[in-house]
VOLOLO-519695 format. One record per residue (C-alpha): chain; x, y, z; residue number from 1. Coordinates in steps of 0.25 Angstrom, whole numbers, always signed. Example, Ala and Ser with C-alpha at 12.3 -4.5 7.8 and 13.67 -1.06 7.14 Angstrom:
<palos>
mol:A east:+49 north:-18 up:+31 seq:1
mol:A east:+55 north:-4 up:+29 seq:2
</palos>
This chain:
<palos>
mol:A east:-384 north:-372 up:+360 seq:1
mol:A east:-382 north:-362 up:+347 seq:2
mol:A east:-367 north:-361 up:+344 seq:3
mol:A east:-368 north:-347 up:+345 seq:4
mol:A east:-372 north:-345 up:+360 seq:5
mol:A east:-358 north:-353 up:+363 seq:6
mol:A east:-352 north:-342 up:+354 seq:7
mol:A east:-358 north:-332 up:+362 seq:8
mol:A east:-356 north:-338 up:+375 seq:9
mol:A east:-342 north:-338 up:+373 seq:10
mol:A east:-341 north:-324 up:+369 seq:11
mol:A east:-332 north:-316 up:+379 seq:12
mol:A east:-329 north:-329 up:+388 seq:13
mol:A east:-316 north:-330 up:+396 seq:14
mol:A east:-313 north:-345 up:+397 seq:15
mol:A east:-303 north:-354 up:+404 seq:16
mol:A east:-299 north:-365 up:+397 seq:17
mol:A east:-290 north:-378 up:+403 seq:18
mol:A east:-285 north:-388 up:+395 seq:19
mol:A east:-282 north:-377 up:+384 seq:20
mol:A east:-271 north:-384 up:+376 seq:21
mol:A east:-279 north:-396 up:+377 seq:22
mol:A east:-288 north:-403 up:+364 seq:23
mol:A east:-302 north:-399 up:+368 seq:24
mol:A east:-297 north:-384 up:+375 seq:25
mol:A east:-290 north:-382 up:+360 seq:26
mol:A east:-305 north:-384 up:+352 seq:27
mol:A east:-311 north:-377 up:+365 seq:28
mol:A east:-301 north:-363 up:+364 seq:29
mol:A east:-302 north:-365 up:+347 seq:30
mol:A east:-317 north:-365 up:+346 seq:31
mol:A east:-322 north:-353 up:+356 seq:32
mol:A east:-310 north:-345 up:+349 seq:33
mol:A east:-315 north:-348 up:+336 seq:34
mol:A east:-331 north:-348 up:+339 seq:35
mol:A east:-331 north:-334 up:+349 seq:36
mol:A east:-318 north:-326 up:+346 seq:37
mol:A east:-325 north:-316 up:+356 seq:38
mol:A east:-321 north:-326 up:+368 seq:39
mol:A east:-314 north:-319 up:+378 seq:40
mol:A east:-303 north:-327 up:+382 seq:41
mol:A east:-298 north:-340 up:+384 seq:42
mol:A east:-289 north:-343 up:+395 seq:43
mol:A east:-281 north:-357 up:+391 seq:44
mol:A east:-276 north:-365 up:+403 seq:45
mol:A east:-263 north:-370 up:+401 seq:46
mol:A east:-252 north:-378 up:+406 seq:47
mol:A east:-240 north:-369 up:+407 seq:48
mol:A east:-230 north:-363 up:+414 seq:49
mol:A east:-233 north:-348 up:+412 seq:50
mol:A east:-240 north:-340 up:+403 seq:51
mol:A east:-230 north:-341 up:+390 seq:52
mol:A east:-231 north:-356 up:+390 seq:53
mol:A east:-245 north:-355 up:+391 seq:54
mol:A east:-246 north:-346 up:+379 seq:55
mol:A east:-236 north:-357 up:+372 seq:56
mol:A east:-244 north:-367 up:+374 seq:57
mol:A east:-259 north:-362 up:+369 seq:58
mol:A east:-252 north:-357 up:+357 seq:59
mol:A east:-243 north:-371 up:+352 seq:60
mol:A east:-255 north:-379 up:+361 seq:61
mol:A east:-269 north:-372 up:+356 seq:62
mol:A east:-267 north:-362 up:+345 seq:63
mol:A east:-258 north:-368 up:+337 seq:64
mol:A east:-265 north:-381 up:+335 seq:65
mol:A east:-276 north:-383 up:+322 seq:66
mol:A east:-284 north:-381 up:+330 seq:67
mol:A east:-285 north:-368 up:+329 seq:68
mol:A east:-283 north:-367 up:+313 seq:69
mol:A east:-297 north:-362 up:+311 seq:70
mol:A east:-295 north:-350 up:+322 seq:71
mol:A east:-281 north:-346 up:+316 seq:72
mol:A east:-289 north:-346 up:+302 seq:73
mol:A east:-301 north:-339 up:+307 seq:74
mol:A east:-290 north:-326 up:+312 seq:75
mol:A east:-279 north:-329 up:+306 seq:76
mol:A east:-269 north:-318 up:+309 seq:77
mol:A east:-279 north:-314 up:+322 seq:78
mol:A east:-278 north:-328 up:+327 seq:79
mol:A east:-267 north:-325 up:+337 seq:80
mol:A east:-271 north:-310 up:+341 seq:81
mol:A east:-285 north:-318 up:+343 seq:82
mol:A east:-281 north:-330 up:+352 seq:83
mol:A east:-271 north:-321 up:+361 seq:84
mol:A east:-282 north:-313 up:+362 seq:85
mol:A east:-293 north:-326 up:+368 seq:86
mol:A east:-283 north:-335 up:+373 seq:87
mol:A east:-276 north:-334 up:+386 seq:88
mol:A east:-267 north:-344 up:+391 seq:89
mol:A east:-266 north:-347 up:+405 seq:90
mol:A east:-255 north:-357 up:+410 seq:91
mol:A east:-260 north:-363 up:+422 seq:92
mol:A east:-263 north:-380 up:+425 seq:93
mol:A east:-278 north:-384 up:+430 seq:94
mol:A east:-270 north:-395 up:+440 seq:95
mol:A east:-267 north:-382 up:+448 seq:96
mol:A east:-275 north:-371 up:+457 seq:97
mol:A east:-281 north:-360 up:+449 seq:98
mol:A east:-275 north:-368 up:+438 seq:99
mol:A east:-263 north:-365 up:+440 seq:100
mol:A east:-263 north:-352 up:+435 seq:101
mol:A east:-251 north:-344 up:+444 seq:102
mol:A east:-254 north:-329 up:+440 seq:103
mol:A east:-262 north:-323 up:+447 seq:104
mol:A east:-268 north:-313 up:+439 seq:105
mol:A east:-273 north:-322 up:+429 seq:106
mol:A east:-279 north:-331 up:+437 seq:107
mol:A east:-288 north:-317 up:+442 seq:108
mol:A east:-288 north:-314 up:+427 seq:109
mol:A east:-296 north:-328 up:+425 seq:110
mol:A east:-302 north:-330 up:+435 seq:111
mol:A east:-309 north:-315 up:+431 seq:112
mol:A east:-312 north:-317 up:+418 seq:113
mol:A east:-315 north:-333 up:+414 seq:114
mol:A east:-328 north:-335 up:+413 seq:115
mol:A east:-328 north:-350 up:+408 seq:116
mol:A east:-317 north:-362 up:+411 seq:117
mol:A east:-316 north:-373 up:+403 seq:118
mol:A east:-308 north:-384 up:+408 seq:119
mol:A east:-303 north:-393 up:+398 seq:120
mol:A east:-291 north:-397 up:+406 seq:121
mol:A east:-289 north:-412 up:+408 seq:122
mol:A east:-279 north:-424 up:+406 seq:123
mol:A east:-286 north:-435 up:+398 seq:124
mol:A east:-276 north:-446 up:+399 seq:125
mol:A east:-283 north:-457 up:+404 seq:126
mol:A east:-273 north:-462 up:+415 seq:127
mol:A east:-266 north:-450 up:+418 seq:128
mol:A east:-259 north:-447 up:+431 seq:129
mol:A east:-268 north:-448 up:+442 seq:130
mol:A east:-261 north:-436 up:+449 seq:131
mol:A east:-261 north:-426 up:+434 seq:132
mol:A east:-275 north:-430 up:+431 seq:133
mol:A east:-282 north:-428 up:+445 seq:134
mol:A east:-274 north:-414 up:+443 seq:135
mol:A east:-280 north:-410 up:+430 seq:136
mol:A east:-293 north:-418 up:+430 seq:137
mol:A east:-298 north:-417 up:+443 seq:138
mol:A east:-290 north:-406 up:+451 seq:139
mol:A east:-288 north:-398 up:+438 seq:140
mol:A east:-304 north:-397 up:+437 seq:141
mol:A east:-305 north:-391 up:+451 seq:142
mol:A east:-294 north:-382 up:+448 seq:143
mol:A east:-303 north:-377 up:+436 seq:144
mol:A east:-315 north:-376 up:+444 seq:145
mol:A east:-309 north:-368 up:+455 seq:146
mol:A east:-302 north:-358 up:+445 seq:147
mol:A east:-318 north:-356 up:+438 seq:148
mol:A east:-324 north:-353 up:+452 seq:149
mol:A east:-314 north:-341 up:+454 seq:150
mol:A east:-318 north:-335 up:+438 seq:151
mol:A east:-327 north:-325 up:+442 seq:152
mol:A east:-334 north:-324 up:+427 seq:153
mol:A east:-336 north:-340 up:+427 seq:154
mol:A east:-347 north:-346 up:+418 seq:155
mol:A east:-343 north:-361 up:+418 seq:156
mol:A east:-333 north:-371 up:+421 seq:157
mol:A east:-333 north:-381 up:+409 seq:158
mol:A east:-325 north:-393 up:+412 seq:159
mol:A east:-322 north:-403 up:+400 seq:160
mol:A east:-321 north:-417 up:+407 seq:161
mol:A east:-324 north:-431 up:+401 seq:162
mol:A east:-335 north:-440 up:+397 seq:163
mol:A east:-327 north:-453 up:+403 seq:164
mol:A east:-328 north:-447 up:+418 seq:165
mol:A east:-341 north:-457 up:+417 seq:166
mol:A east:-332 north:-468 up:+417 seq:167
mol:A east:-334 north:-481 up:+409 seq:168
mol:A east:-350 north:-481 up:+408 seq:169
mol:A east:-358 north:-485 up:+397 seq:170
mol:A east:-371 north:-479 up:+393 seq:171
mol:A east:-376 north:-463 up:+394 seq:172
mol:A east:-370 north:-457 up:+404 seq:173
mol:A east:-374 north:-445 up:+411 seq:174
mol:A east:-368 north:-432 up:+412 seq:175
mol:A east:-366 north:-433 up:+429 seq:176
mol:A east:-359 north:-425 up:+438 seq:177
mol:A east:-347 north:-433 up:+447 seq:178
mol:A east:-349 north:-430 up:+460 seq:179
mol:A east:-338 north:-429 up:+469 seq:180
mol:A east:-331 north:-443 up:+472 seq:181
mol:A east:-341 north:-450 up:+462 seq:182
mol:A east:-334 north:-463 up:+455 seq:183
mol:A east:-339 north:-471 up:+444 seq:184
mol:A east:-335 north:-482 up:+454 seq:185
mol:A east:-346 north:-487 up:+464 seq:186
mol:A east:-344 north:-485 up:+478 seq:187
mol:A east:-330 north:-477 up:+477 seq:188
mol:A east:-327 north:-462 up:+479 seq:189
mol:A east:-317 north:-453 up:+471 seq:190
mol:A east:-311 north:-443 up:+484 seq:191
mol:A east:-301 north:-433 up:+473 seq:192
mol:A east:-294 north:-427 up:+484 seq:193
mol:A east:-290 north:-445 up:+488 seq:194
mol:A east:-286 north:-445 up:+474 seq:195
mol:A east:-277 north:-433 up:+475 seq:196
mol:A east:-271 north:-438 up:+487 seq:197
mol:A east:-269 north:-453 up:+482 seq:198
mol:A east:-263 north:-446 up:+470 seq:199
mol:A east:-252 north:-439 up:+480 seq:200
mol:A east:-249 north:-451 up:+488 seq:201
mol:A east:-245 north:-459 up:+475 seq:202
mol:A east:-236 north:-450 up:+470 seq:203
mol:A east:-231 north:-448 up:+485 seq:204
mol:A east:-227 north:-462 up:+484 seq:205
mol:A east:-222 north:-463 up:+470 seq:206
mol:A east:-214 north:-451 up:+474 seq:207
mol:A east:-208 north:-459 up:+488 seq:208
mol:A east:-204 north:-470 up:+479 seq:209
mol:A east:-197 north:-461 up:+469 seq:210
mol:A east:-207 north:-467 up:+458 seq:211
mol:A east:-202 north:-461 up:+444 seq:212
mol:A east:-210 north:-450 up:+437 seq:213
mol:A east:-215 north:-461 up:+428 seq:214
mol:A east:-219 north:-471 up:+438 seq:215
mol:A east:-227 north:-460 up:+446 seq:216
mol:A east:-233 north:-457 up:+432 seq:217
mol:A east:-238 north:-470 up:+431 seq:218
mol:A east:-242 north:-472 up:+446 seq:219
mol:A east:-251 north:-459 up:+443 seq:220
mol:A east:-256 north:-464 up:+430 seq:221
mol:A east:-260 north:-479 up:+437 seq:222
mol:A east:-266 north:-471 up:+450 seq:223
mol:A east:-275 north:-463 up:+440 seq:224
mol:A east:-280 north:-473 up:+433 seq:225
mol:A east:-282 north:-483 up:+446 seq:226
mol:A east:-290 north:-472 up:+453 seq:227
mol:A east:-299 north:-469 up:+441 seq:228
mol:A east:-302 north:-483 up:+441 seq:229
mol:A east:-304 north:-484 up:+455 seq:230
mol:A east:-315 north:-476 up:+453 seq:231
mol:A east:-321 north:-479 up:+440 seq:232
mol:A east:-315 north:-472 up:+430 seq:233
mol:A east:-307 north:-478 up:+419 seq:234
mol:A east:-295 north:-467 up:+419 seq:235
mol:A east:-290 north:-457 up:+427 seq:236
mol:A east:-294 north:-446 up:+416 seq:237
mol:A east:-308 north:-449 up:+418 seq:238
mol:A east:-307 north:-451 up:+433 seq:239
mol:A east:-300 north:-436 up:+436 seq:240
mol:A east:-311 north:-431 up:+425 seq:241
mol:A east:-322 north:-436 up:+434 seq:242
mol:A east:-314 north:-429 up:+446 seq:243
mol:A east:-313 north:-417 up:+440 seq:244
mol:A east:-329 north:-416 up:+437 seq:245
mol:A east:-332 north:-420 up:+451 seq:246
mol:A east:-322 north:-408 up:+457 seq:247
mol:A east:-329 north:-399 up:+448 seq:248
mol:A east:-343 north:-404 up:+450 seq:249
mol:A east:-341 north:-404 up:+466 seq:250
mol:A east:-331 north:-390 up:+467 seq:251
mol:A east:-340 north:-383 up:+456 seq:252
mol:A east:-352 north:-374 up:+467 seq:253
mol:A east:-359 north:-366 up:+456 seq:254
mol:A east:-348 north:-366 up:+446 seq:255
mol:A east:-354 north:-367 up:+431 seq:256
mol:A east:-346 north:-379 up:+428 seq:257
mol:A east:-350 north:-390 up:+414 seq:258
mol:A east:-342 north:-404 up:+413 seq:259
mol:A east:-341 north:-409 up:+399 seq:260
mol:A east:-338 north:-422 up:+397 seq:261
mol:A east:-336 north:-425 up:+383 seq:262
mol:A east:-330 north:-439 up:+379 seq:263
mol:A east:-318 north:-444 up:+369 seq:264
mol:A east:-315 north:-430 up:+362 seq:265
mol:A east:-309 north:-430 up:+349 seq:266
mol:A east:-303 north:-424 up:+338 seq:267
mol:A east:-312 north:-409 up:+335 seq:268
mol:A east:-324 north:-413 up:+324 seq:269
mol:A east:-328 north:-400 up:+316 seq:270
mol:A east:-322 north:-388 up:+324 seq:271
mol:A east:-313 north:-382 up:+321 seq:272
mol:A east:-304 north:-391 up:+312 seq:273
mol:A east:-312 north:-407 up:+313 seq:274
mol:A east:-305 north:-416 up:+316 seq:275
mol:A east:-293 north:-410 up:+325 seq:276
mol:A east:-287 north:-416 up:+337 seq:277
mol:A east:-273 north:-415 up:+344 seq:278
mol:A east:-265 north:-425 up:+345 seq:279
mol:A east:-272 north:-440 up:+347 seq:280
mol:A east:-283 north:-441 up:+359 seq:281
mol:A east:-291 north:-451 up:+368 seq:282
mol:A east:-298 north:-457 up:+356 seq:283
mol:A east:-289 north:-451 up:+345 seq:284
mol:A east:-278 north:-460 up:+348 seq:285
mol:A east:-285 north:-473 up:+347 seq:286
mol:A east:-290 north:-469 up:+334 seq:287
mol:A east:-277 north:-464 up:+329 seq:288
mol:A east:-272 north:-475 up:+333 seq:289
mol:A east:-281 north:-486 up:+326 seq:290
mol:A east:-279 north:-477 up:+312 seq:291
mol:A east:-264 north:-477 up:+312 seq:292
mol:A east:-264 north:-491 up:+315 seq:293
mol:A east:-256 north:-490 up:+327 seq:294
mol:A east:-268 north:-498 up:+335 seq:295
mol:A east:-273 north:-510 up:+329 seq:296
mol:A east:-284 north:-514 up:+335 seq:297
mol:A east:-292 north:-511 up:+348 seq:298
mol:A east:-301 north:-520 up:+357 seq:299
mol:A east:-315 north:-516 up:+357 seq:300
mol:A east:-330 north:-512 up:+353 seq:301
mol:A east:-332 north:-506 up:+341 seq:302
mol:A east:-346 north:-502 up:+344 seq:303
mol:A east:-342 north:-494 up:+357 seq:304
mol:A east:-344 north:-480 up:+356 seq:305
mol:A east:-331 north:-469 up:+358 seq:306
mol:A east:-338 north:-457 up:+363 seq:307
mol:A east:-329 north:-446 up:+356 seq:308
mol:A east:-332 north:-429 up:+354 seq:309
mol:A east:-325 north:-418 up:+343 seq:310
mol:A east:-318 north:-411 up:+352 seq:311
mol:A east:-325 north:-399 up:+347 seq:312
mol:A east:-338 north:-405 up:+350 seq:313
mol:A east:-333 north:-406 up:+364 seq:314
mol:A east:-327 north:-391 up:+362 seq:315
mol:A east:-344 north:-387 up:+357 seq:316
mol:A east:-349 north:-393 up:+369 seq:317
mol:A east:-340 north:-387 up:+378 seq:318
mol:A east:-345 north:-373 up:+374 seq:319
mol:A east:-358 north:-376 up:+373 seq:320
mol:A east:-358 north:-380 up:+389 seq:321
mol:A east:-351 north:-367 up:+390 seq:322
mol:A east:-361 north:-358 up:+384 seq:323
mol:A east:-372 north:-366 up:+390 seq:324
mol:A east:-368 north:-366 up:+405 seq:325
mol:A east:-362 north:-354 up:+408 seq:326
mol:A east:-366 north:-349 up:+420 seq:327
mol:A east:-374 north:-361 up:+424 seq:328
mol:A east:-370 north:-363 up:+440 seq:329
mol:A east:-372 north:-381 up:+436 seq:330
mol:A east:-364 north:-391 up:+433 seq:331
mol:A east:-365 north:-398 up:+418 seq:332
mol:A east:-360 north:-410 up:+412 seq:333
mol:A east:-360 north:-415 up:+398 seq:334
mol:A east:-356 north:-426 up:+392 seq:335
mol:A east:-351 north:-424 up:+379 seq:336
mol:A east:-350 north:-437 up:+367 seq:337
mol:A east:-352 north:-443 up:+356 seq:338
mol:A east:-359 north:-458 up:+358 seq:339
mol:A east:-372 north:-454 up:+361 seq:340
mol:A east:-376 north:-447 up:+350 seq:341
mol:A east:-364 north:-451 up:+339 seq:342
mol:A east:-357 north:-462 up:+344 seq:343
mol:A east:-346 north:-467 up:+338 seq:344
mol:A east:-340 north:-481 up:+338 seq:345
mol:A east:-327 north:-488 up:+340 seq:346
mol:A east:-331 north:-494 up:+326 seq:347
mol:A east:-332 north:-480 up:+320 seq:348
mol:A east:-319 north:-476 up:+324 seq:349
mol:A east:-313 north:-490 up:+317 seq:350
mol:A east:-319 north:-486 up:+305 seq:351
mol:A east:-317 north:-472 up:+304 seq:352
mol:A east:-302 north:-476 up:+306 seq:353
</palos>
């Protein structure tokens, strides 16, 4: 697809981004700014109390960052007029009905004037909580998806999942739908609502036992990880991912709706500043790791492929599935990688260090 015919698609779009302050949101928000300034708005999702900490939080969280150098030199003394004028801060939480988002006045305002959300919202801790990541992974999906049905001017739900909801398997795999209560575990059948429930019975007993926050912490983080291996998955990221696509993929109707499922993402390749990355992440920290010495060695295959993406080839591809499925009443998914086409070795990465 010519670059331009994104450019133009995104000309005059109201979007609702989750996640906002997250990695992949950030190169999202940066490059439709700096590619279409004619967007219309951007309303940012985020975690706060009220509308001054959510304003506080894009500014230190988003704007501030390096991110955004090539912006604030492209405007300079414009660049703040310019992203009060597109950015719209929404405090609200996805674990939550109509994302929790209590004024009612925006919630019409939103829901009149979105015509495409992006849901980027996620915790990507591999053995989170069972309770905290069944409530932003799997129930925070459905929350999205009932909050896009009610947009009247909606083209598209585009949800950001993971490539890792196939599990452990080797070889090509296809980019298939989850049905609802599919496993990757023969014979086996994954009821959410059981899940939910299982969850409030162990905290109900922790609770009667008068089991310390730390201890119900751990309970949570054990119970997640048992589940998702219950049914097949390695983690409980991975396993509340694959929950979230089958809630979507059953609850959806006629909704416009495109899963991505990119890999490992990584630090940004070309655009807009190569090489950026916040903090150290997923693969990041096992190299950053092996370079300052602080691991020694590892056990294992140098010939095996990692399967990482530029988080702003990831960002490319999310706007190309914008601008090529709006309006299409189907369900898509992509996979997005690396090791087809340009696989990298473990090998690679020891010589590169």
């Amino acid at each position: 697809m010519e670059s331009s015919r994104i450019v133009e698609f995104l000309k005059d779009k109201s979007i609702l981004i989750t996640g906002s302050t997250g990695f992949l949101a950030k190169i999202f928000v940066e490059k439709v700014l700096r590619v279409q300034p004619e967007v219309k708005r951007l309303f940012l999702l985020v975690r706060a109390a009220d509308a001054a900490s959510a304003n506080q939080r894009v500014q230190t969280e988003i704007l501030e960052k390096d991110l955004f150098k090539v912006l604030r030199d492209k405007h300079g003394d414009g660049f703040h007029p310019f992203v009060a004028s597109k950015l719209f801060p929404v405090a609200g939480d996805i674990v939550r009905e109509d994302l929790g988002i209590q004024d009612s006045n925006l919630r019409e305002k939103l829901w009149k004037e979105v015509g495409i959300v992006v849901n980027v919202a996620a915790t990507t801790s591999f053995d989170d909580r069972y309770d905290v990541a069944l409530g932003i992974n799997a129930l925070g999906a459905k929350h999205i998806l009932e909050f896009a049905r009610r947009c009247v001017r909606l083209e598209m739900l585009l949800h950001v999942s993971t490539a890792y909801v196939a599990g452990e398997q080797s070889g090509l795999i296809l980019e298939k739908k989850f049905l609802m209560g599919e496993t990757l575990k023969g014979g086996s059948y994954l009821d959410i609502e059981a899940e939910l429930r299982l969850v409030d019975k162990k905290k109900r007993e922790l609770r009667a036992e008068y089991a310390t926050e730390e201890v119900e912490k751990l309970a949570m983080k054990r119970l997640g990880m048992m589940r998702a291996r219950h049914f097949g998955w390695p983690n409980t990221y991975v396993c509340t991912k694959a929950m979230g696509e089958m809630l979507l993929g059953h609850l959806r109707g006629d909704l416009p709706l495109v899963i991505l499922r990119p890999t490992i993402i990584t630090s940004v390749h070309r655009d807009p500043l190569p090489g950026w990355i916040e903090g150290t992440r997923t693969i990041d920290s096992v190299i950053m790791g092996y370079v300052k010495g602080k691991i020694a060695c590892m056990f294992g295959d140098l010939d095996i492929v990692a399967d990482v993406v530029p988080g702003d080839m990831v960002v490319n591809a999310m706007m190309v599935t914008m601008a090529a499925h709006s309006n299409q009443r189907s369900e898509f998914i992509y996979h997005m990688g690396s090791s087809v086409r340009n696989p990298m070795t473990y090998s690679t990465l020891e010589q590169s260090a």
